[in-house]
C-alpha positions in Angstrom: -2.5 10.4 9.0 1.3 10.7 9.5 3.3 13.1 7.3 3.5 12.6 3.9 6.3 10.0 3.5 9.0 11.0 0.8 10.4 8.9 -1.5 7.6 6.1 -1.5 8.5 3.3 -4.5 6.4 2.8 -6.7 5.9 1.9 -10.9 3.8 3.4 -13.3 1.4 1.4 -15.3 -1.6 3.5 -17.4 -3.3 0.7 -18.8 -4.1 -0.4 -15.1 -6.8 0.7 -13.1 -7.1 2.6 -10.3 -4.3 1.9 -7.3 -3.2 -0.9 -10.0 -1.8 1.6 -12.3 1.0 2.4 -9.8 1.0 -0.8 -7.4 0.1 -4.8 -8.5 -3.0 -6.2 -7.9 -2.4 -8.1 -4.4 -1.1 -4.9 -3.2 -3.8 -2.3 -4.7 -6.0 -4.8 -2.8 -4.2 -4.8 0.6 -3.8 -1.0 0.5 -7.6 -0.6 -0.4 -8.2 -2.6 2.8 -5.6 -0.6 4.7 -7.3 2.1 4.0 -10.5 1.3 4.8 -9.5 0.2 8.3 -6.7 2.5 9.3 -4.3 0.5 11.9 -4.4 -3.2 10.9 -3.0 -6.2 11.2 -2.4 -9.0 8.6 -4.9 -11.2 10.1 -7.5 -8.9 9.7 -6.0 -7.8 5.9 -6.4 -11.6 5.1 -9.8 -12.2 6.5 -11.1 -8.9 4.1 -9.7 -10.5 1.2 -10.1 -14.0 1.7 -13.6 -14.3 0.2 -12.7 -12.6 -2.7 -8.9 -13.8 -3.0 -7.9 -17.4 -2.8 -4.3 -15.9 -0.8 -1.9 -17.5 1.4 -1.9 -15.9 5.1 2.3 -15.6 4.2 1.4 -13.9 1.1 -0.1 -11.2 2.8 2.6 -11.1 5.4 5.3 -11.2 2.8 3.3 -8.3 0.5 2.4 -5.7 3.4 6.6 -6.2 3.9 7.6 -5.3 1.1 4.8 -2.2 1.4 6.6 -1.0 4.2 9.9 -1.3 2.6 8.2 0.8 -0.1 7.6 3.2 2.5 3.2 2.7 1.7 2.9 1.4 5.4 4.1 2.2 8.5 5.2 -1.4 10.6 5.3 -1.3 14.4 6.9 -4.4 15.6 6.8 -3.4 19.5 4.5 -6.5 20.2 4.5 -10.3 18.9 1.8 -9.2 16.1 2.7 -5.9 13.6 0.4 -3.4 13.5 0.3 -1.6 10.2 -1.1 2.0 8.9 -0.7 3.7 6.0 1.8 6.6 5.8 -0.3 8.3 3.2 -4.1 8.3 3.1 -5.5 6.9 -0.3 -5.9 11.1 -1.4 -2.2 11.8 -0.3 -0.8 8.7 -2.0 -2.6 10.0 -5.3 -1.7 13.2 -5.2 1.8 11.9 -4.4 2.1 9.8 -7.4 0.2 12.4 -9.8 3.0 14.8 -8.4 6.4 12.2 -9.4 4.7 11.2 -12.5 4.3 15.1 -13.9 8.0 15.6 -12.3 9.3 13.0 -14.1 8.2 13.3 -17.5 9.1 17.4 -17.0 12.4 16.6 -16.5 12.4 14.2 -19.2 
C-alpha cells in the first residue's frame, strides 16, 4: 500500500456503522470493494455491487471521483480506462480517522 496519504476528507457520523460512520453508504460500499480487490477499475467496482445495489455505472464513476478528490483513492489516468487503488489500506484509513477524530476533540 502507498504511504499514508495526509489530509484525506472525510465526516464523522457515530450512529453509522462501520466505514459509514466516516464515509456515505455508496462510498463505504465502493471502498469495501476497493479494498477487497486492490487496483480496480469502475467496471469491475460496478459489477461487485450491482447485485446488491440497483446503481448507475456514472454513479460509480462520479463517486470513486470524488474519492480521489478526497484523497481515499489513488486515480491513474495514463490509459483510456482509470485504474484506481486505495491510498490507505482499510487498517490505515481506521487508524487514520480514529487518529483526527481523538485530535480534534483534544483540541477542542
Amino acid at each position: 500500500m502507498n504511504a499514508p496519504a495526509t489530509n484525506i476528507k472525510f465526516r464523522f457520523n457515530p450512529s453509522q456503522g462501520k466505514a459509514e460512520k466516516i464515509l456515505g453508504p455508496l462510498e463505504a460500499a465502493i471502498m469495501d470493494v476497493v479494498w477487497d480487490q486492490g487496483t480496480t477499475t469502475v467496471s469491475r467496482v460496478h459489477r461487485a455491487l450491482r447485485d446488491s445495489r440497483d446503481v448507475a455505472y456514472t454513479t460509480i464513476m462520479t463517486t470513486m471521483s470524488r474519492l480521489a478528490k478526497k484523497r481515499l483513492l489513488q486515480q491513474d489516468k495514463s490509459s483510456t480506462t482509470y485504474v484506481y487503488t486505495p491510498t490507505l489500506d482499510r487498517e490505515q484509513f481506521e487508524r487514520y480517522v480514529i487518529k483526527d477524530v481523538l485530535s480534534g476533540l483534544l483540541n477542542d
